[in-house]
N, C-alpha and C positions, 0 to 999 in steps of 0.2 A: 489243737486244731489240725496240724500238719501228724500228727502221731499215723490214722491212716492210712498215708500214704509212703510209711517208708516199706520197702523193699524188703521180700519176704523169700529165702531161698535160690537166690538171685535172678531172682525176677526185676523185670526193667521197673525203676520209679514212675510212678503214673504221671501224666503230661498236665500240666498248666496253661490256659490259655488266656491270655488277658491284656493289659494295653491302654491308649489313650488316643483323642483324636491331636492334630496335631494344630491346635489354635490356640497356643503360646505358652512361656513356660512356668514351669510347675512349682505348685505354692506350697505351703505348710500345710493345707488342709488337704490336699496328693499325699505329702505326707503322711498324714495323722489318719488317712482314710484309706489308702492303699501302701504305697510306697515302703514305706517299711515292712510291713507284711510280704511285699516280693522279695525285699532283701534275705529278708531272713528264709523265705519259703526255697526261694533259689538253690539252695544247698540240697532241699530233700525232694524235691522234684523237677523234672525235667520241664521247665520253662521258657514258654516263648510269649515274645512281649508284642503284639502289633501295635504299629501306626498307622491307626484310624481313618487315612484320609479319604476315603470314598466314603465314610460315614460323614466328614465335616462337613460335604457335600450336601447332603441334606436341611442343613442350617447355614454353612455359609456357603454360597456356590458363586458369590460375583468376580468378576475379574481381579479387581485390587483383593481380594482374602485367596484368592489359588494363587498369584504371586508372591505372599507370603508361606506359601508351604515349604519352599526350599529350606528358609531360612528357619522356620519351625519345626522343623524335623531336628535340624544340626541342634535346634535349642533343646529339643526335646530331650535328644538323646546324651549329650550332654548331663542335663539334669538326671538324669539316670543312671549315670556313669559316676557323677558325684555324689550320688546320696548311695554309692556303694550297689548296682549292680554290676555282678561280673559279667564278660561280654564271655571267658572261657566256660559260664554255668547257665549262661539264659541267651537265647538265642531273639536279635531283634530285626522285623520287618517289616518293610513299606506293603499296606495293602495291595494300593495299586498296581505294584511292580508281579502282582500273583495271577496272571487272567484268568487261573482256574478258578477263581476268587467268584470272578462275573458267573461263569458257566453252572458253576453250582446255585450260587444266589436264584439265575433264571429257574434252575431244574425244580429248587423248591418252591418257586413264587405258587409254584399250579398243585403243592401241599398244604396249603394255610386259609382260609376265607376270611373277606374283607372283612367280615361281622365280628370275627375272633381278634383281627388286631385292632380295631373299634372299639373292643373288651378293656385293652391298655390303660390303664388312667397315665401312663409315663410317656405316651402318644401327646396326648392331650395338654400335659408338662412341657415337654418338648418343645411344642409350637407355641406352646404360651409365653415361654424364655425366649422365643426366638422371634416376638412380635408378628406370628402367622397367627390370621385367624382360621375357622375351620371351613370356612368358604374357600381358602389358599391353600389346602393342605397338602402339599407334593406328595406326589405315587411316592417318592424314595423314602421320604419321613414315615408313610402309614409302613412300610414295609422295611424300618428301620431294623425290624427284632428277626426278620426273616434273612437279610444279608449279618446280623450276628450269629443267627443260626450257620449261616455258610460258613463265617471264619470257625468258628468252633468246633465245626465238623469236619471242614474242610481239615483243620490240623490234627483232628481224633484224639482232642481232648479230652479225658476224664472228669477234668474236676476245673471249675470258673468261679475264681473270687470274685465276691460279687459283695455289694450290700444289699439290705431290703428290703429296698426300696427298684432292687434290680430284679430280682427273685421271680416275676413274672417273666421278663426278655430268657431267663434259662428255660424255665417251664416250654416256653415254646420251642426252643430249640430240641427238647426233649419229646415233644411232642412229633415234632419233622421228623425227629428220627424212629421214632416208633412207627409214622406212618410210612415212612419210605422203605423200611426193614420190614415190614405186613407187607405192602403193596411190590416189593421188585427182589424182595430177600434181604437175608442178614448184612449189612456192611458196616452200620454204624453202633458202638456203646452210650446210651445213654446219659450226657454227662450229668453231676451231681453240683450242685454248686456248692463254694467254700465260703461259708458266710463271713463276716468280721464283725466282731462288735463294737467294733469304736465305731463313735457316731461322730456325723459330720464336726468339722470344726465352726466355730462360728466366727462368721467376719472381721475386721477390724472396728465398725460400726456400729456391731450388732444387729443388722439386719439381715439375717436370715444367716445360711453358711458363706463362707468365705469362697469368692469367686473371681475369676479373671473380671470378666463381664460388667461387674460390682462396682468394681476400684477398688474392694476394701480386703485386700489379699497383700501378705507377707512372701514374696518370693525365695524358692531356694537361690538367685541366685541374685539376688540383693546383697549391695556392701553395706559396712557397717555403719556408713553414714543414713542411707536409707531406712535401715532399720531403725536406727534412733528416733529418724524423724518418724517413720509412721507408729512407731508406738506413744511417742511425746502427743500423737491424735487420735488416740483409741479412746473409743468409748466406756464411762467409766459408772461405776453408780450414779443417776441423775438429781440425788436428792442430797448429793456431798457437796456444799459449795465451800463452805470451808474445812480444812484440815483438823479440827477440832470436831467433827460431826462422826459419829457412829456411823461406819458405812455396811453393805452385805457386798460379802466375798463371792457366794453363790449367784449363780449367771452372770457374772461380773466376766466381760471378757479379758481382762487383766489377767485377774487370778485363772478362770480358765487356762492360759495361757503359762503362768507362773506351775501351775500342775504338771500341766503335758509335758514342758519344756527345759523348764529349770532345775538344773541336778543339783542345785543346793536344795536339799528336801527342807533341813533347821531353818534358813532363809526362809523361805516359801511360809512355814509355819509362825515364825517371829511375825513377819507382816503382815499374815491373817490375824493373830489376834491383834495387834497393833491397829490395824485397819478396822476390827469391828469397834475398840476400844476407844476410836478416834484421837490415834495417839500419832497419827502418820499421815502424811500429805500422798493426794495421790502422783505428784511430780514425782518423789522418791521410792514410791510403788512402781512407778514407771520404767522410771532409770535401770532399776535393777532388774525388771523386765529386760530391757534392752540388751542390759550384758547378757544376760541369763541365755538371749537367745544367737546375739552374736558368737557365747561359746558354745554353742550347738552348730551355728554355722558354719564355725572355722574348718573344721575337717573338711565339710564339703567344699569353701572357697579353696584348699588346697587342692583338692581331685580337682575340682573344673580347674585350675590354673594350671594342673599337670596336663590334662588331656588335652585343652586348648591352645598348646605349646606343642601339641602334634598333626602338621596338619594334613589331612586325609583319613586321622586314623580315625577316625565318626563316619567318615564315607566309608570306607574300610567293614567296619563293623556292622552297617547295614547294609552294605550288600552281599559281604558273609551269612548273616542272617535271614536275606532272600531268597538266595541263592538255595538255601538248606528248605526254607520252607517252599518254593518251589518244586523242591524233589517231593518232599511231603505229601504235597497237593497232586502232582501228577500221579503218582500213587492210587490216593483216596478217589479221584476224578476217574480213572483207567477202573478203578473196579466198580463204580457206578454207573458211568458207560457200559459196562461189559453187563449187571445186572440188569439195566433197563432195556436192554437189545439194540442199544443206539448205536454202538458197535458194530453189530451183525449189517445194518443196512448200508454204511459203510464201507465196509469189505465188500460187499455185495456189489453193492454199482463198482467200487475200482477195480474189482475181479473182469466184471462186466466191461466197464471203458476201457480199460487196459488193450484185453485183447481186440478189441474192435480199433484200438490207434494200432494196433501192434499187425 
């Protein structure tokens, strides 16, 4: 998947752009659905990570959730720094902290019509996970695919890991840039998005994917008492009551979990036939789930226990990475200005005011 984008003739590696918003921290199923994918991509492309928080805005906008952003951000970033991004290979930034962020967002609001992001069925998702009906539906939510438009352009990204269930929010952004590049000239490369094909993880519960929101999520940054317990309440075959019963391994979020996670592979295989064979209790299918992923998590509880033992250096890191996507943006902003001649009217009255104070 990342093949083309290495660097040909030494030409610059193509830009990554991608992120999370910042409403708490990050599970197994961040994991299994992104996260690892940026670790690894990190090395062959120039990546930058945002946080999303002018998008939480959208869903969560009240007092008591914007006073949690402080503290969601350090979580965020954190989690990020332990599950092995490098801060010296991918650069990470506060939406907010970008105003050309806003400026471009307004510029393309008057590129896109209502009736096209209406088209969304991930609009319509949105608000449905966020208990808005469609009589409630904030301008900011309809017009959530058009402020990703701006981050992704804003940073002249090539290429947006995405999954495909996102695959429309890039189309539009591809879109903005086709019409803005017809209508005021070239500025913008059309990005391409970088599919993944691992599918969501599925919850603890088995209801639906594994979600902050849910309850039913495995934290990276849970200890290993925690982990014990929420696997000791994962949902198991419903039709196994006793340990003597033939159980199935498939959709079983156990074994699910035994697959993705557990690097004992012979393990992994002993309990599935053991388990269809009903030779095996699911307590001891459990347990060893538990180790299985407590030794996955070890390395990360050592990075977060290293980074967290320094402090500033997460404030450190994202405002380094502001700072740079700042330059970024004034860049891309200065030669859209200059296309659209919004420039020119400027100069023009302070050419004007000037000498008339002068």
């Amino acid at each position: 998947m990342a093949q083309d984008a290495m660097p040909v003739g030494g030409e610059k590696p193509k830009r990554i752009l991608t992120g999370d918003r910042p409403t708490g921290r990050l599970h197994l199923g961040h994991w299994v659905g992104s996260i690892q994918n940026r670790v690894r991509l990190q090395h062959e492309y120039d990546t930058i990570l945002i946080i999303a928080d002018l998008h939480m805005l959208t869903t969560k906008r009240a007092p008591e959730d914007i006073r949690k952003v402080l503290a969601n951000v350090r979580g965020l970033v954190l989690d990020y720094l332990a599950a092995g991004i490098d801060p010296a290979k991918t650069s990470i930034y506060l939406q907010s902290a970008v105003p050309q962020t806003c400026e471009l967002n307004t510029l393309f609001q008057n590129l896109v019509t209502v009736n096209r992001l209406l088209r969304l069925p991930s609009i319509k998702q949105m608000a449905e996970a966020a208990n808005i009906d469609e009589g409630s539906l904030p301008y900011g939510l309809l017009g959530y695919p058009v402020l990703q438009a701006a981050d992704i352009l804003l940073a002249r990204a090539q290429l947006v890991p995405v999954g495909k269930d996102n695959l429309a929010h890039v189309e539009i952004t591809r879109e903005v840039a086709r019409h803005f590049n017809s209508s005021y000239g070239k500025v913008f490369d059309e990005p391409k998005p970088l599919l993944s094909d691992i599918p969501a993880l599925v919850g603890t519960d088995n209801r639906g994917k594994m979600s902050k929101s849910a309850g039913n999520a495995i934290f990276l940054s849970d200890d290993e008492k925690t982990v014990r317990t929420k696997v000791s309440g994962m949902f198991t075959y419903p039709k196994r009551i006793h340990a003597d019963i033939p159980g199935t391994v498939e959709d079983n979020p156990v074994f699910i979990y035994h697959g993705i996670f557990n690097d004992d592979k012979a393990e992994v295989e002993e309990l599935e036939v053991r388990y269809r064979a009903g030779k095996v209790g699911d307590r001891e299918v459990k347990e060893k789930l538990a180790k299985a992923l407590n030794r996955f998590l070890a390395p990360l509880r050592e990075r977060m226990e290293y980074f967290e033992s320094r402090p500033g250096l997460v404030d450190e890191i994202v405002w380094s990475g502001t700072m740079k996507m700042r330059g970024i943006a004034g860049d891309t902003l200065g030669e859209v200005r200059e296309k659209m001649g919004l420039g020119q009217v400027w100069d023009a009255i302070s050419k004007a005011g000037g000498k008339a104070l002068s």
